[in-house]
N, C-alpha and C positions, 0 to 999 in steps of 0.2 A: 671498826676498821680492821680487817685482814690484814694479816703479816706478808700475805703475798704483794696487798696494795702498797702496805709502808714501803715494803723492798722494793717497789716497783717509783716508786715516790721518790726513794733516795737514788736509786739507780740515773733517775733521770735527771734528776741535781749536781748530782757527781760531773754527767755526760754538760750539761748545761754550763758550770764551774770550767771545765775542761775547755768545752768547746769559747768560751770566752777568754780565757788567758790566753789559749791560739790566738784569736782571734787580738787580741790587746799587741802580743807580739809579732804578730804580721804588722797592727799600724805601725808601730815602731818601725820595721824594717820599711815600710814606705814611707814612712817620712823621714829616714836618710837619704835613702834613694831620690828623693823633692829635694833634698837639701845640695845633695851634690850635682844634682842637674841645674837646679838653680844659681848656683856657681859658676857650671860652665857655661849656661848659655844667658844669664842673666848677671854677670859682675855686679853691674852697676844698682843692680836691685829691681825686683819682681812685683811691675808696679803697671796697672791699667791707664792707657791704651797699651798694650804690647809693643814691644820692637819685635817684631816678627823677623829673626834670625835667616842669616843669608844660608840659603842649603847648599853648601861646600860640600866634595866627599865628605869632610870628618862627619863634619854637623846633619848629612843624610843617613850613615851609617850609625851615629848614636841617636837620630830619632828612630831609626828603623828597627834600631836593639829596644827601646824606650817599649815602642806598639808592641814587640815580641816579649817584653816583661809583663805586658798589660795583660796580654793574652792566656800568658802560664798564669797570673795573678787570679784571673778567674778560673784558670782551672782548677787551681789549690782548693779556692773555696768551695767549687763542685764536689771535689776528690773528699774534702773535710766532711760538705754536708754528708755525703753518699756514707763515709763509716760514720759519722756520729747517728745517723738515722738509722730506723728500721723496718720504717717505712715510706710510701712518695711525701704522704703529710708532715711525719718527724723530717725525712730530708729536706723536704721545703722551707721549714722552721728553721732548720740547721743552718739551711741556707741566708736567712734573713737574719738566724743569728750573727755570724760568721761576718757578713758584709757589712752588717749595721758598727757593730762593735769596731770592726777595723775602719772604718773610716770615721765613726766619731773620733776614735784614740789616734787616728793621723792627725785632725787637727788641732789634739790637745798637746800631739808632742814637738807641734810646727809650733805653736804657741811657746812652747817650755824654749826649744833651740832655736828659734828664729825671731819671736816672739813676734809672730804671723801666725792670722791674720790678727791687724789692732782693731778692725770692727766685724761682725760675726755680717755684716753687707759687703767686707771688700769681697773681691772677684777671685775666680781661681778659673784654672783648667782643670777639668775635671776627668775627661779621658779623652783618649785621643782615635779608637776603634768603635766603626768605620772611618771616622771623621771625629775633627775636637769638638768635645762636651765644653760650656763653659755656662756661669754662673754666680749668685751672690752665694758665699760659704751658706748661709742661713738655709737654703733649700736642702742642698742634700742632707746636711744635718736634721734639718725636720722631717725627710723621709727618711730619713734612718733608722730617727726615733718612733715612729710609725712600724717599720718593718721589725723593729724590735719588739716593740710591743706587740704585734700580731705573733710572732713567734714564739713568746712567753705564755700567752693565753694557749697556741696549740697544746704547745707543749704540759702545759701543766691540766689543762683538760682531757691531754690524751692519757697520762697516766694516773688521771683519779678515773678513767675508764668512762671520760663523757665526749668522747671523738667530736672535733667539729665536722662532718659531712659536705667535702667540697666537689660538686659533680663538674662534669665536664665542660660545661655552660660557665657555671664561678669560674672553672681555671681560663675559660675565653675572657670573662669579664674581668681577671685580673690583670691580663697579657695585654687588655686596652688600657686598664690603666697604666700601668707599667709603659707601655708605647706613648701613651698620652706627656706622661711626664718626660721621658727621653727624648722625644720632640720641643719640650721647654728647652730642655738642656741643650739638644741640637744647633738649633735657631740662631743663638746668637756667637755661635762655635769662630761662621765664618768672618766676624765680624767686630775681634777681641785688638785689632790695632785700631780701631775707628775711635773716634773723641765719642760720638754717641753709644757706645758699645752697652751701655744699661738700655737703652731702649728696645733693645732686641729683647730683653728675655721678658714675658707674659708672663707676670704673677698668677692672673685669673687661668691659666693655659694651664699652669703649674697646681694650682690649688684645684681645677677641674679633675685631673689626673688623682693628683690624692684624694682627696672627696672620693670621688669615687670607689677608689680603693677600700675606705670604710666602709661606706654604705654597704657594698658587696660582703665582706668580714664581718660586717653587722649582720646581716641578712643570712649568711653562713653559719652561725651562731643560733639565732630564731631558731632556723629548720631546725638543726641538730637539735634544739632543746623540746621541739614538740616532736620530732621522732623517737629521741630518747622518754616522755612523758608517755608516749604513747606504747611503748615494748613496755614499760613500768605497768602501767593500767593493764595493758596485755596477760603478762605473767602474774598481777595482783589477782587478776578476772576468777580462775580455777580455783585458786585459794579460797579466795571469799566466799566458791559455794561452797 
């Protein structure tokens, strides 16, 4: 192994370390922010079906601040991936870092001050842009751990210098997953003060979405390992005569 590789190996650990303590303290900062909303507009305790709060001035002006934090929220995380990356692949990563990590560590420190959720099945709202996401905590936290783990493999493949090759088509195929799943989350958004409110969200809808998501990451993976076998056999070809 190369001194250029090892450097290149710690660089990206360092960036990875980094990019994760961000991200640990952004959850943190969102889940104060949960805490004192859930204060104001939920005294009495943040519990399914909803009381879907009467929209007063106060109460339109602090949802409308709420969706405009939402919205810098995901820019942070664009602005993070975009300098922790070096390229669309490392920012992509960066980005699945970033998101995964902060929203695991939101529920872990609603858990520490709230001690919410008591079962990893109760409900949450999840976001509120276009329209409210809602769900059992258990999803998002499994796509999380998903999107992390794909991020760790890029990453650690791109800097032992074995690139996963993701073409145009994979980045389609991943943007349906990706929709597929936000359609789970969609579905039962409108429908969070109803006594039936679990029957809205589609496990299999959900689990379609990520499946998917693998298999394509799987298969992104394959290529890249027989394109890389195959510049290997390539460059070996002259040698050997």
């Amino acid at each position: 192994m190369t001194d250029v590789s090892i450097d290149k190996r710690i660089t990206t650990l360092q960036r990875f370390c980094v990019a994760v303590i961000f991200s640990a303290a952004f959850g943190y900062i969102e889940a104060a922010v949960v805490v004192y909303l859930r204060e104001i507009f939920y005294p009495g305790g943040f519990t399914f079906p909803l009381n879907i709060f009467i929209i007063d001035p106060v109460s339109k002006r602090l949802f409308l601040t709420e969706v405009g934090r939402e919205a810098s929220t995901l820019v942070l995380i664009l602005t993070g991936a975009w300098l922790f990356g070096g390229n669309l692949r490392q920012r992509a990563a960066y980005f699945l870092t970033i998101f995964a990590v902060w929203d695991i560590v939101y529920y872990i420190w609603l858990k520490v001050i709230l001690d919410w959720p008591a079962s990893i099945m109760d409900w949450d709202i999840l976001f509120l842009i276009p329209v409210s996401w809602a769900g059992p905590v258990l999803a998002p936290v499994l796509a999380s751990a998903v999107m992390l783990s794909f991020a760790v493999i890029i990453l650690y493949r791109d800097c032992c210098g074995w690139p996963i090759k993701i073409c145009f088509f994979d980045w389609l195929a991943f943007s349906l997953a990706a929709l597929v799943i936000v359609v789970s989350f969609r579905i039962p958004g409108p429908h969070v003060a109803q006594e039936n409110y679990r029957a809205y969200f589609y496990w299999p809808l959900f689990a379609v979405g990520l499946v998917f998501a693998i298999l394509v990451f799987v298969k992104c993976m394959v290529k890249s390992k027989q394109i890389l076998s195959k510049q290997q056999s390539e460059e070996a070809g002259p040698e050997s005569d």
